[in-house]
Structures are given as structure tokens and as C-alpha cells.
Backbone as CSV, one residue per row, in Angstrom:
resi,resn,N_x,N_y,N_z,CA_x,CA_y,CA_z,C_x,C_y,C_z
1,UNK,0.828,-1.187,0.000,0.000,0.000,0.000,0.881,1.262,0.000
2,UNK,1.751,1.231,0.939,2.620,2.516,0.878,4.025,2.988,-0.200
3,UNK,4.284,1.428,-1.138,4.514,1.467,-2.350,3.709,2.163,-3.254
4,UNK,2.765,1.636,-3.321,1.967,2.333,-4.177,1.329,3.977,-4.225
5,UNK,1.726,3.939,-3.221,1.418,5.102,-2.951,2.365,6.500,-2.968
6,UNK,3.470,6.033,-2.600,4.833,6.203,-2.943,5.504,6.606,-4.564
7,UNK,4.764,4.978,-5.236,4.722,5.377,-6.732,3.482,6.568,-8.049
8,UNK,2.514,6.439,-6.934,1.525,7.485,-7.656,2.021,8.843,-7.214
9,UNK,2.556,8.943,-5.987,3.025,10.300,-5.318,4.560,10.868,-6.623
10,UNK,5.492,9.930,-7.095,6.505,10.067,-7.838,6.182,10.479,-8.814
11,UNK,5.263,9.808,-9.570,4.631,9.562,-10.784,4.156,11.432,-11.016
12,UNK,3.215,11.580,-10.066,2.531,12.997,-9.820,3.306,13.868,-10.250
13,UNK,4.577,13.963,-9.165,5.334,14.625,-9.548,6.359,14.989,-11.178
14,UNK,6.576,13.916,-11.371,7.203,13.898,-12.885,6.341,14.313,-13.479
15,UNK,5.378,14.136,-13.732,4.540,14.674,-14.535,3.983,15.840,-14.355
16,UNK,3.876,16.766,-13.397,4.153,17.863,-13.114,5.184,18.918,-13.218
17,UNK,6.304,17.703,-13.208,7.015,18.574,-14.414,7.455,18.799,-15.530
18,UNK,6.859,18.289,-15.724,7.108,17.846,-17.831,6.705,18.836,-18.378
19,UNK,5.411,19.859,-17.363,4.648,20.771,-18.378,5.558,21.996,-18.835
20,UNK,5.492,22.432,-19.893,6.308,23.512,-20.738,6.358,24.606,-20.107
21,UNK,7.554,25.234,-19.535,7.207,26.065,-19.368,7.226,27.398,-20.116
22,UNK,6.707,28.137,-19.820,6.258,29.583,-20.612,7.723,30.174,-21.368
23,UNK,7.848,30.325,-22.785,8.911,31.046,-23.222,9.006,32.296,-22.485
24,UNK,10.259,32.903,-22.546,11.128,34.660,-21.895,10.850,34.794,-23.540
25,UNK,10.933,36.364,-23.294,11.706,37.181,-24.299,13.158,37.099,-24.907
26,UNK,13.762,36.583,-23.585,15.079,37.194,-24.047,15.622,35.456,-25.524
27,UNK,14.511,34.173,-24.769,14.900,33.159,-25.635,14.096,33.522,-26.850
28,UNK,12.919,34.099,-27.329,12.524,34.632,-28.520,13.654,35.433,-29.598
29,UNK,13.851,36.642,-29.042,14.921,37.062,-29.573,16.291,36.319,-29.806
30,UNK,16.704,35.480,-29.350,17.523,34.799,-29.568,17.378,34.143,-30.896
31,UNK,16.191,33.641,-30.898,15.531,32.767,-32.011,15.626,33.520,-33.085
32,UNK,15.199,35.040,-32.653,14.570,35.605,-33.731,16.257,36.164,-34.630
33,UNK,17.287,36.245,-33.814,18.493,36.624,-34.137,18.915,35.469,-35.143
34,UNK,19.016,34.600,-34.948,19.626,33.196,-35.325,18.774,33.368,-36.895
35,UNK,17.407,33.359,-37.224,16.868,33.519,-38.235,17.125,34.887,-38.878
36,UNK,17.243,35.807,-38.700,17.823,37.335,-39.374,19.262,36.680,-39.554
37,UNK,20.262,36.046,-38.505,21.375,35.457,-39.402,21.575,34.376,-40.432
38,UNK,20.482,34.031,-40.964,20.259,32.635,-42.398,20.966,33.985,-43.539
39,UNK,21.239,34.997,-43.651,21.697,35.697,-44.700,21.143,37.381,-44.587
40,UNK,21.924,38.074,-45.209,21.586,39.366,-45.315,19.828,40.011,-45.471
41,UNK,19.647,39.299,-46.731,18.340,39.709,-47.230,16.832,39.291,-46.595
42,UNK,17.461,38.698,-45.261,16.171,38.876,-44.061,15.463,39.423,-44.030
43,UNK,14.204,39.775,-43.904,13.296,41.057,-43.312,13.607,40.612,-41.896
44,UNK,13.983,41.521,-41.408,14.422,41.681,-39.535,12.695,41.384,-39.155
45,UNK,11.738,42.069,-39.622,10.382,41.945,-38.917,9.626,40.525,-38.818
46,UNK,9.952,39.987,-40.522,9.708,38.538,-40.514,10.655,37.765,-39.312
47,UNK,11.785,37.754,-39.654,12.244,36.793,-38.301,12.454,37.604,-37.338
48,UNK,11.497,38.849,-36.425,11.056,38.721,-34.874,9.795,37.261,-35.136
49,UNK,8.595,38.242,-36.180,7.774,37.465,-36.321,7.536,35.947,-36.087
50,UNK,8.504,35.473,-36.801,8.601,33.760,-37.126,8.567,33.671,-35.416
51,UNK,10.071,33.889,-35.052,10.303,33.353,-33.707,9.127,34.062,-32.816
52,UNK,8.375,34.923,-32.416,7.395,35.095,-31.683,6.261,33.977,-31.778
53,UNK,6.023,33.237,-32.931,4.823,32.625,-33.713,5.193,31.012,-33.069
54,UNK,6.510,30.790,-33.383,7.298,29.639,-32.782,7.131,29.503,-31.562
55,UNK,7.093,30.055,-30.663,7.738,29.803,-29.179,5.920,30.461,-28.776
56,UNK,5.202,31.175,-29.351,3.860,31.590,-28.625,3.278,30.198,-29.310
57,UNK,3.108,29.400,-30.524,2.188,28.753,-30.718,2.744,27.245,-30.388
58,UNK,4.078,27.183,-30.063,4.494,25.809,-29.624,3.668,25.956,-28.001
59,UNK,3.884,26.992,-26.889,2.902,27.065,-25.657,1.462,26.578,-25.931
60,UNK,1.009,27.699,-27.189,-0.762,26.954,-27.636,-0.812,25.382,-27.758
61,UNK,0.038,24.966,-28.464,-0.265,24.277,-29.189,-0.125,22.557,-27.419
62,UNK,1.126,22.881,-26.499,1.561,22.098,-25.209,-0.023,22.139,-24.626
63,UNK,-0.910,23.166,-24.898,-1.991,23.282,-23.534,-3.119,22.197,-24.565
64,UNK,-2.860,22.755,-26.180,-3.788,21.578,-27.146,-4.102,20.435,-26.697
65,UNK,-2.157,19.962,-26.833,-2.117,18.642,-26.994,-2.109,17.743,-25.780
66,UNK,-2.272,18.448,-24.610,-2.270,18.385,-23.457,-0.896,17.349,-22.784
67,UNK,-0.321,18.543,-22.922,1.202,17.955,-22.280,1.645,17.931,-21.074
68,UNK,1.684,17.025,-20.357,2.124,16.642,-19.235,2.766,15.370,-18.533
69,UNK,3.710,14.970,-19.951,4.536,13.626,-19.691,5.659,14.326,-20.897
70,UNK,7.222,13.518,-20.241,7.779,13.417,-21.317,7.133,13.275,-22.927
71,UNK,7.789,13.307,-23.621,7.392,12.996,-24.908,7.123,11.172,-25.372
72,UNK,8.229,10.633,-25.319,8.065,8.877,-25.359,6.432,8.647,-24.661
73,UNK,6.506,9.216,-23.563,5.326,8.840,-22.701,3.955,9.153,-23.521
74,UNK,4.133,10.596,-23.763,2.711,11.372,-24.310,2.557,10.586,-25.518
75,UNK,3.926,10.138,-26.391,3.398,9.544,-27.490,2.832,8.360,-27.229
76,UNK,2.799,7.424,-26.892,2.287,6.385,-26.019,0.778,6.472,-25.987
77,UNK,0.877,7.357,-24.623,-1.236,7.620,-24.507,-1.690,8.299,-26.068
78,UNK,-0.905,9.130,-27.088,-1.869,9.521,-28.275,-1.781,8.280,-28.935
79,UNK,-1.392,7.507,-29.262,-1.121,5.870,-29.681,-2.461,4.836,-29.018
80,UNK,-2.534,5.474,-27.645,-3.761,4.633,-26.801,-5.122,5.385,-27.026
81,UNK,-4.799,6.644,-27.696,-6.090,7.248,-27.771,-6.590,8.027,-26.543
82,UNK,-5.722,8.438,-25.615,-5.818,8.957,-24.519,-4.906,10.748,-24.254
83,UNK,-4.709,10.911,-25.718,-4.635,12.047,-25.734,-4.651,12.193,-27.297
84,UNK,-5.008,14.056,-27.271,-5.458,13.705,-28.959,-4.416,14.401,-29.611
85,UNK,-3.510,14.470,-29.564,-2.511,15.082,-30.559,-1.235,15.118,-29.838
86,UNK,0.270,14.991,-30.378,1.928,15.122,-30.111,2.367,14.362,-30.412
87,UNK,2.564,13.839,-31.395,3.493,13.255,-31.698,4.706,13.945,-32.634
88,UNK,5.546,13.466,-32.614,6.496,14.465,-33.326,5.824,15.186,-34.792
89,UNK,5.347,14.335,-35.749,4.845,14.910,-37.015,3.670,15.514,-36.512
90,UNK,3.089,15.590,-35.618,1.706,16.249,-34.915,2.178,17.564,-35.181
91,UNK,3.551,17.819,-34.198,4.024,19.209,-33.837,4.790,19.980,-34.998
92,UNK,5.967,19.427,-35.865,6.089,19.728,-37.357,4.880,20.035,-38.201
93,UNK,4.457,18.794,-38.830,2.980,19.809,-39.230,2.484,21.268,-38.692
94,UNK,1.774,20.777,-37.266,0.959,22.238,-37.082,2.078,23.205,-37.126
95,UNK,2.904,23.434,-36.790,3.876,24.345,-36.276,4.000,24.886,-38.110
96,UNK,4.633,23.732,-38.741,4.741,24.571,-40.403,3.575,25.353,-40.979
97,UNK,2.887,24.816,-40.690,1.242,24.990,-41.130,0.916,26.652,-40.883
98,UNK,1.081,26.494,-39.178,1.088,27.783,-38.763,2.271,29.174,-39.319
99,UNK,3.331,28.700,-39.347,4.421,29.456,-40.047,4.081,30.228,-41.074
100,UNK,3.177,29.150,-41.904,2.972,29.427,-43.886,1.918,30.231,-43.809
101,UNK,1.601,30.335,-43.225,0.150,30.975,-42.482,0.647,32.675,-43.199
102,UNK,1.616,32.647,-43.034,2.255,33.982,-42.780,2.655,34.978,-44.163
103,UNK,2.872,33.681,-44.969,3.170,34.202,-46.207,4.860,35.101,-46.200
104,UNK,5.324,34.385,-45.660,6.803,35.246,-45.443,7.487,35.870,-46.646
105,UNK,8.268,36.995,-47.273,8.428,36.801,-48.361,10.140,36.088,-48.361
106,UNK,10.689,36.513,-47.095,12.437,36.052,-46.991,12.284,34.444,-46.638
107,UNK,11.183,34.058,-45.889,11.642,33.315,-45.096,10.710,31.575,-46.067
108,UNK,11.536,30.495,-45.476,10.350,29.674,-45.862,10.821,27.997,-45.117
109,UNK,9.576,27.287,-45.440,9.635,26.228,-44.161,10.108,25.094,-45.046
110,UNK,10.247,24.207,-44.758,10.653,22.889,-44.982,10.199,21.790,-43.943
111,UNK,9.928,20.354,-43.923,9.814,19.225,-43.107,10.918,18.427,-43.473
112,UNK,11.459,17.860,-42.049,12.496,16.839,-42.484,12.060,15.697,-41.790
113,UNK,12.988,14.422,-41.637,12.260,13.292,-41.000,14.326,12.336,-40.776
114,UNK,13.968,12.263,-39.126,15.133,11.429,-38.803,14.894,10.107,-38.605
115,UNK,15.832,9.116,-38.147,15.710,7.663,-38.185,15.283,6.985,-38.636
116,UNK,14.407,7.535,-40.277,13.871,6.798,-41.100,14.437,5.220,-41.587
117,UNK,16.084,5.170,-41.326,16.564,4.029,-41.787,17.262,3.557,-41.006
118,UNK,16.605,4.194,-39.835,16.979,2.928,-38.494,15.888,1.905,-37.496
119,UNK,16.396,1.327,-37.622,15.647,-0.150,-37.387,15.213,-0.194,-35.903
120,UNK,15.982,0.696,-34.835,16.249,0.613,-33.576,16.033,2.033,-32.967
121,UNK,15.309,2.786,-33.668,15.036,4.059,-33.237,13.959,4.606,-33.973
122,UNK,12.521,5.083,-33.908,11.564,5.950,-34.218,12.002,6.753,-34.892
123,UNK,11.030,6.825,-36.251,11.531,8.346,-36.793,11.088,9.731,-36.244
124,UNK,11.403,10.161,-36.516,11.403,11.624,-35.757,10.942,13.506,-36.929
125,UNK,10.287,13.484,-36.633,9.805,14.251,-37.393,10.300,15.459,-36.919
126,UNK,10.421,17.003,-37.538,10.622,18.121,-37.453,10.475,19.095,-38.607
127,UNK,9.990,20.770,-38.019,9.790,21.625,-39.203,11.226,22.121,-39.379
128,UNK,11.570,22.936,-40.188,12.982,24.031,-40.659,12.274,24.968,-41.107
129,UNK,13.229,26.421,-40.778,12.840,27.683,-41.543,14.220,27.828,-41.989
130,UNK,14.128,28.354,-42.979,15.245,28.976,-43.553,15.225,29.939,-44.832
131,UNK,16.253,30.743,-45.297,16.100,31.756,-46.203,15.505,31.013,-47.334
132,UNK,14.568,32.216,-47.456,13.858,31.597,-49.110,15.018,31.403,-50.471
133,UNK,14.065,30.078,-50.344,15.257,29.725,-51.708,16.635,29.128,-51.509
134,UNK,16.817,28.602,-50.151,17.696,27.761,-49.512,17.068,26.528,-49.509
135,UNK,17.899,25.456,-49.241,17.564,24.240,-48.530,17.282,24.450,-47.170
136,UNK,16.590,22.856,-46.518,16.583,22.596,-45.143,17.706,22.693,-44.698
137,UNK,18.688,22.293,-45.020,20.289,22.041,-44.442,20.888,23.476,-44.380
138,UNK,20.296,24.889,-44.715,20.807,26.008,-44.815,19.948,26.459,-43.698
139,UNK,18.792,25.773,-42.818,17.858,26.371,-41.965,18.290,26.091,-40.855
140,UNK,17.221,26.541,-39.825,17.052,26.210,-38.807,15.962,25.508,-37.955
141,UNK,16.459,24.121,-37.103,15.394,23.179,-36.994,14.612,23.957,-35.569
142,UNK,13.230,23.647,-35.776,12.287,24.061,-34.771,11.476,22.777,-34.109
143,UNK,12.009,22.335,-33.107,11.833,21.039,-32.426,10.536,21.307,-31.425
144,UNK,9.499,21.243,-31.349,8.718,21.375,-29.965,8.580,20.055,-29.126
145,UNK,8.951,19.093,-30.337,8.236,17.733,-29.441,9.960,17.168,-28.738
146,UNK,10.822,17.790,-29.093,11.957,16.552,-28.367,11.857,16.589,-27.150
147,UNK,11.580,18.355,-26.391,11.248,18.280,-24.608,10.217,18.607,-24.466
148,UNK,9.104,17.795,-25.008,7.745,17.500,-24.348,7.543,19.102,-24.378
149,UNK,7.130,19.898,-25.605,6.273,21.118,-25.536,6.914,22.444,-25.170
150,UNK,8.780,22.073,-25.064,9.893,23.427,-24.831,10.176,23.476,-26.062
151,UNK,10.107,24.603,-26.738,10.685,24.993,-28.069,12.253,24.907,-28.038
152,UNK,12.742,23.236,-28.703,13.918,23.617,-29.239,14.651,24.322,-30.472
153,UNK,15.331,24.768,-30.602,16.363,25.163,-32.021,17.275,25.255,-32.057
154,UNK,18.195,25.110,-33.132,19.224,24.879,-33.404,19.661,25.290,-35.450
155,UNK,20.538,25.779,-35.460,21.205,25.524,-36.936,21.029,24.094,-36.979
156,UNK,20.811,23.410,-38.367,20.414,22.644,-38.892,22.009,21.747,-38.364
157,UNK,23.027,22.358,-39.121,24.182,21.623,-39.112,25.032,21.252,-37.692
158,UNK,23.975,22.213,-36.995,24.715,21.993,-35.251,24.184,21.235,-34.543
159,UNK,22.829,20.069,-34.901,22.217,19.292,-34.278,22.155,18.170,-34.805
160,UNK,23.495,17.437,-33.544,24.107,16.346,-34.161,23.945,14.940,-33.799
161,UNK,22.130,15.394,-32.758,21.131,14.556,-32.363,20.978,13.190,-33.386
162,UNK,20.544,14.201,-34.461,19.771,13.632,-35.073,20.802,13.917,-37.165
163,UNK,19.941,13.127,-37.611,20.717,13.288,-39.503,19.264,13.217,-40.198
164,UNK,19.395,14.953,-40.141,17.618,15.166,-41.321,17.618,14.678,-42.450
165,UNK,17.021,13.995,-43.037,16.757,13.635,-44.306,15.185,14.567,-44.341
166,UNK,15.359,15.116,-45.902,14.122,16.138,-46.421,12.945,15.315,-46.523
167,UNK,11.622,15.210,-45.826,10.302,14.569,-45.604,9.922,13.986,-47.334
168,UNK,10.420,14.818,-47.859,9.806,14.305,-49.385,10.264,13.192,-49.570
169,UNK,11.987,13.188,-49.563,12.907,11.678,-50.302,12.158,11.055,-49.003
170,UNK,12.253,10.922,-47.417,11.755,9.571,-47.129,10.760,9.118,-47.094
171,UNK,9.431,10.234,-47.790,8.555,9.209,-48.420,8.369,8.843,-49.483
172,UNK,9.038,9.497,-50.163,9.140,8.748,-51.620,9.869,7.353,-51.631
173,UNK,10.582,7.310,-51.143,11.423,5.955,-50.605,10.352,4.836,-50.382
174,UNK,9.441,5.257,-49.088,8.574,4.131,-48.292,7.684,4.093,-49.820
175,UNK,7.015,4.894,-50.587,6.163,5.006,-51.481,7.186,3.896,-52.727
176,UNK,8.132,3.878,-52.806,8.874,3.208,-53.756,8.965,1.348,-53.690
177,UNK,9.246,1.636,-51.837,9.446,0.323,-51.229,7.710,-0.374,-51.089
178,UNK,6.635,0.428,-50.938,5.898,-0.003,-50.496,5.134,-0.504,-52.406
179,UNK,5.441,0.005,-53.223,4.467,-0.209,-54.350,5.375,-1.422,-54.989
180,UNK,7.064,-1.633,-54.978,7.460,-2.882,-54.739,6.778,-4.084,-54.109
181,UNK,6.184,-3.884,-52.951,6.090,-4.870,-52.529,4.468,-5.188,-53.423
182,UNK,3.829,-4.188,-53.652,2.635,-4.675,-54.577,2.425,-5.098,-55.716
183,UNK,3.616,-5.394,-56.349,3.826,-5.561,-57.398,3.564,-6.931,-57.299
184,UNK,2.452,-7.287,-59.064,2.196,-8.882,-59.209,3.208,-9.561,-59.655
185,UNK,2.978,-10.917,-59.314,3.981,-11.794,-59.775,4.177,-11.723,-61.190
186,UNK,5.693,-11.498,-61.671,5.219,-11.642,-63.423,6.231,-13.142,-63.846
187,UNK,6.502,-13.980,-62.553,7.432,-14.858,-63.306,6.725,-15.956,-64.240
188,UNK,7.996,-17.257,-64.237,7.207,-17.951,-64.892,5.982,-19.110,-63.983
């Protein structure tokens, strides 16, 4: 009894702290610096913008999806149907979605997708912004789901977490592998 009790009391707690807490200013601007540095021809207003939109709608989006477990965990209960949205492509999606929203004229998004070709690790989904008319690999990744609903970022090339492959090639891949396998028999 006092195990158990012990373990719901632990439990409580962790999960009390998982919840996101509220972005500063001073980490917005940071954000918003890092994106005015993708190249000269920035609009400074677009990237305050972006990064205000980032870090205010990754908060919206933690109270959505109702975050209050690590991430592994939360993905789990949306898997059980016990919560309705976070999973990594949950948070890429909306988050790009919301971005494009914007119509930037410097700036523009991309989806990438990690561990696609590992056997022993989940893929991992994430958005990128970066200068229009760049690649993903010239951006910067906007992570909400790696700490459970804290807006991470990073230069693309400095997050050495993970190895983005661009969302298009790895589904064109599964789309390649998967219509292989539908293919009729044509032997003899």
C-alpha cells in the first residue's frame, strides 16, 4: 500500500514537471536573431515574427495537446487514444502549417524526418525555416516535441542529435518500397 502510494506520489510529480514552461523574451529574440542570421536579405520583422509565432504557438499548441509527460510517454497515450494530438509529425505539421500561415516573403519552411533508416530508433519528425530559396540544411530546426512542448532550435548543421533527411525523399522511398512490394507476380 505505501509502495503504491509512494509510486503514484513520484509519478505525480514527474509529470508535473514535464509541463512547458512559458517562453522569456530574451529566448525569442535569440531565435529571432539566429533567423535574421540565415543571410543578409532577411526582413528583420519577418524573423522577430517567425520566432514570436514559434515559441507563442508551440505554448498553444503544449496546452492543445495536453502535455504533461515526457514525450516517449505522451506519445504512447496519443497511440492509446488517450490524448489527442503530439506526436512528433503532430508538432512539425501544425507548427509549419502555422508558419505558412504567414506568407513570409524572406523566409520559408521545410519538413524533415530522422531515423527513417533505423531499425532501432523511431523516426522523428521536425519543421525548418530557412532563407527563401535555400535548402533545409541552410535552416534552422524548430523542435517542440523533443522536450515534451519546450521549443527547441538549433542551426540545422549543429544538431548532431539527429541526420535530417528532407520529408519528401523519405517518403518517396517508403512510397517506392511499399508499391514494390505490390507488385504482381510476373514470373514464370
Amino acid at each position: 500500500m505505501i509502495r503504491a502510494l509512494v509510486f503514484g506520489l513520484a509519478l505525480a510529480v514527474l509529470g508535473s514537471c514535464a509541463i512547458a514552461p512559458p517562453s522569456t523574451s530574451d529566448e525569442v529574440q535569440r531565435l529571432a536573431s539566429e533567423i535574421r542570421n540565415l543571410g543578409p536579405d532577411i526582413d528583420p520583422e519577418e524573423a522577430n515574427r517567425a520566432a514570436r509565432i514559434a515559441y507563442a504557438y508551440t505554448d498553444q499548441l503544449a496546452q492543445e495537446y495536453q502535455i504533461t509527460d515526457p514525450p516517449l510517454i505522451h506519445n504512447a497515450k496519443v497511440n492509446k487514444g488517450l490524448k489527442p494530438r503530439g506526436l512528433c509529425w503532430h508538432w512539425a505539421e501544425d507548427i509549419e502549417r502555422r508558419l505558412d500561415q504567414e506568407n513570409f516573403q524572406t523566409l520559408e519552411m521545410h519538413r524533415a524526418i530522422a531515423n527513417a533508416d533505423n531499425p532501432f530508433r523511431i523516426d522523428h519528425s521536425t519543421a525548418i525555416i530557412s532563407r527563401k530559396g535555400e535548402t533545409m540544411y541552410d535552416g534552422v530546426v524548430l523542435d517542440p516535441w523533443r522536450y515534451g512542448g519546450v521549443l527547441y532550435w538549433t542551426p540545422l548543421p549543429q544538431d548532431t542529435r539527429y541526420d535530417w533527411v528532407p520529408r519528401e525523399v523519405v517518403l518517396e522511398k517508403r512510397r517506392l518500397e511499399q508499391f514494390g512490394e505490390l507488385q504482381p507476380y510476373l514470373g514464370e
